[in-house]
N, C-alpha and C positions, 0 to 999 in steps of 0.2 A: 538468532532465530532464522535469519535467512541460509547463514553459513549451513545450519543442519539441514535445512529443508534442500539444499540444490545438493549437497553431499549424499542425500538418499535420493534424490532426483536430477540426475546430468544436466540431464537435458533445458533445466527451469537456469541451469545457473549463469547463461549470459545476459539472459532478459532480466533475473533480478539484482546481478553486480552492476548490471547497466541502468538500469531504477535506483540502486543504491548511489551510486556516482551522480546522477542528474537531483539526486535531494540534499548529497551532501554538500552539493553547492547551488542552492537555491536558496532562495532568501522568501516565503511565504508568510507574508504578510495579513493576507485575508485567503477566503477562499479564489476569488477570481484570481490569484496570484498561480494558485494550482488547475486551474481551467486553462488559464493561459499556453499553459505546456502539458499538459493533462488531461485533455476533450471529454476522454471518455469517466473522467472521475464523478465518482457520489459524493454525495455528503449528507449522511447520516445524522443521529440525535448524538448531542456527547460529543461531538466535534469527530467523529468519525469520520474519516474519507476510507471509499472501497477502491481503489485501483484493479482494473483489468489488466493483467500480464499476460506474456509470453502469446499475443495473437487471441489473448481473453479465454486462454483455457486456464489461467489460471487466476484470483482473486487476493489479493492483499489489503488488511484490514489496518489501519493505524489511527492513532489518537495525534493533531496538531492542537498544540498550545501554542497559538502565536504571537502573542505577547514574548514569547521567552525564546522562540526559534527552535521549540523543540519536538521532535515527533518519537512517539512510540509504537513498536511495532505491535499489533496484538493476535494477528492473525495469517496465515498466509499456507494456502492451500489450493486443492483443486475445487471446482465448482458445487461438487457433491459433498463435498469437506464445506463449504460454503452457507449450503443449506444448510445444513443442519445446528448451524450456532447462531445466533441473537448478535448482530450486530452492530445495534447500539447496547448492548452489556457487556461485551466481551473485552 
């Protein structure tokens, strides 16, 4: 999801290969695991975190199961792309 999303947008794709790298080797535990290095993170119903990218023009939406170490991605777009989805359902 991320690969297509900086493929039709250049410009997103060092800020999200660079997000991508800093989760692949993190180890989230709880959420304050993700505050720790992530200030400006949410935390939504559903275990939802929103991530601010790219200087917060742009929004990434994922599901952490921390028991298992595992995150999925379910969202990731510009602001306006943002609003308009349910981000604890999506």
């Amino acid at each position: 999801m991320l690969r297509e999303f900086w493929e039709k947008h250049p410009d997103s794709s060092i800020a999200l290969q660079t997000w991508f790298h800093d989760v692949e080797h993190a180890t989230w535990n709880t959420p304050a695991d993700i505050k720790a290095v992530y200030k400006n993170a949410s935390f939504v119903a559903n275990n939802r975190v929103v991530f601010n990218i790219k200087g917060n023009h742009l929004r990434l939406v994922v599901i952490v199961i921390y028991q298992h170490g595992v995150i999925y991605i379910r969202f990731v777009g510009t602001h306006e792309e943002y609003d308009r989805i349910n981000v604890a359902t999506i």
